[in-house]
C-alpha positions in Angstrom: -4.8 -51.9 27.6 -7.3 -50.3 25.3 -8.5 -48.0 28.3 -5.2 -47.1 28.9 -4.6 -46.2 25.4 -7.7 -44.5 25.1 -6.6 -42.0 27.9 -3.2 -41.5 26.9 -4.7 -40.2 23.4 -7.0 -37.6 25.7 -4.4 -36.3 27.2 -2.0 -35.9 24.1 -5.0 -33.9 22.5 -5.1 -30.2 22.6 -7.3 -28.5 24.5 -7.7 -25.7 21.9 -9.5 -26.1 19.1 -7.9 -24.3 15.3 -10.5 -21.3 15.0 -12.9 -22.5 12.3 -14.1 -20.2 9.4 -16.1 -20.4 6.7 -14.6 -19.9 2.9 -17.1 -17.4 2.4 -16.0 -15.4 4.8 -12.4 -15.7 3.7 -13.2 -14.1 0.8 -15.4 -11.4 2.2 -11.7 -10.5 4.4 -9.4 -11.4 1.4 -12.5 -8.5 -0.6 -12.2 -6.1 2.6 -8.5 -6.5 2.5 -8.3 -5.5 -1.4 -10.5 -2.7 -1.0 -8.9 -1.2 1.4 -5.5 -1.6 -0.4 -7.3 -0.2 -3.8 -8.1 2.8 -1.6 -4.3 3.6 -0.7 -2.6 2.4 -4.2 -4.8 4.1 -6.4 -4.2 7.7 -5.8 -0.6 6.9 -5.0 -0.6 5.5 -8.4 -2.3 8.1 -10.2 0.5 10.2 -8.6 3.4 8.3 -9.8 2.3 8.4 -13.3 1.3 12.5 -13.1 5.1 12.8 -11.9 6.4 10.5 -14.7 4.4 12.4 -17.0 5.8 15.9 -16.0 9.3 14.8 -15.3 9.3 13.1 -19.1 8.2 16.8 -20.5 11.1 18.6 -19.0 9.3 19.9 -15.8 10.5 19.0 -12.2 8.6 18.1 -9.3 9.0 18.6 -5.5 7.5 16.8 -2.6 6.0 17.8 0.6 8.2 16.5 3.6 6.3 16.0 6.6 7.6 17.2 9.9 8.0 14.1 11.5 9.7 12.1 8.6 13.1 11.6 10.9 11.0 9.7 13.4 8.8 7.4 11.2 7.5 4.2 12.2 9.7 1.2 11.1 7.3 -0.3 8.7 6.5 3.2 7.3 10.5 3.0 7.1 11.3 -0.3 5.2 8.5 0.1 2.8 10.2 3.7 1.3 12.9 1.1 0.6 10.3 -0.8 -1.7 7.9 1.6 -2.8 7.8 4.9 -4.6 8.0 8.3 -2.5 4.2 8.8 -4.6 3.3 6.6 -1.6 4.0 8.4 0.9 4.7 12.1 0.3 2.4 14.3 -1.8 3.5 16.9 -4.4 3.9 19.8 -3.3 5.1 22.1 -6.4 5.5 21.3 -10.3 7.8 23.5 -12.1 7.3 23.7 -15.8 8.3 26.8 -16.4 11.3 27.5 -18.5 9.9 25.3 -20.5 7.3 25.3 -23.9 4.5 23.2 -23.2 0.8 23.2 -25.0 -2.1 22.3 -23.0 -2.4 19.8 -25.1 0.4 17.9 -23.6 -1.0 18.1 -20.1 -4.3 16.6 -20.8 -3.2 13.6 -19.6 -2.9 15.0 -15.9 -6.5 15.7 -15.3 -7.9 14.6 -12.3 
C-alpha cells in the first residue's frame, strides 16, 4: 500500500521545477529595472515642469508630432491616456512673445 502510494505521489509531481533565484539578484533586476525607468522619467519630467513653468508666465508651448503618431503601438497608445504628452512628444516651439518677461523669471528653465 505504501509503494503504491509512494508512486501515485511521483506521478502527481511536476516535472518542472519553479525557476529558482537568488534575492540578490532580485534586487540587482528590481536596480536595472529603476534605472532604466530613471532614464525615461527624468527628462520627461524636467519637461513637464519647463512647460508648466512657461505656460504659468503667459507663454504657449507647441509639440513636435511625429509622423507616425496615427499608427502607434497599443501600449505607446494607452499610456498617452495616463501620462503626460512631456512623455512622449518633445517641444518643439515656445512662444513668449507678446509678452514682458525678465530673464530673471526664466532662470528656472536652464538645463
Amino acid at each position: 500500500m505504501a509503494k503504491r502510494f509512494a508512486k501515485l505521489l511521483l506521478l502527481l509531481k511536476p516535472k518542472r521545477r519553479w525557476m529558482q533565484f537568488s534575492l540578490g539578484k532580485l534586487f540587482l533586476l528590481v536596480t536595472v529595472l529603476c534605472a532604466a525607468l530613471g532614464m525615461v522619467a527624468v527628462p520627461a519630467e524636467r519637461q513637464r515642469r519647463a512647460v508648466a513653468a512657461i505656460e504659468a508666465l503667459g507663454g504657449s508651448v507647441s509639440y513636435a508630432t511625429p509622423d507616425w503618431a496615427d499608427d502607434e503601438a497599443l501600449p505607446r497608445t494607452s499610456l498617452r491616456r495616463w501620462l503626460p504628452q512631456d512623455y512622449f512628444d518633445s517641444v518643439n516651439y515656445v512662444d513668449l512673445q507678446a509678452l514682458d518677461v525678465a530673464d530673471s523669471a526664466l532662470v528656472d528653465l536652464r538645463g
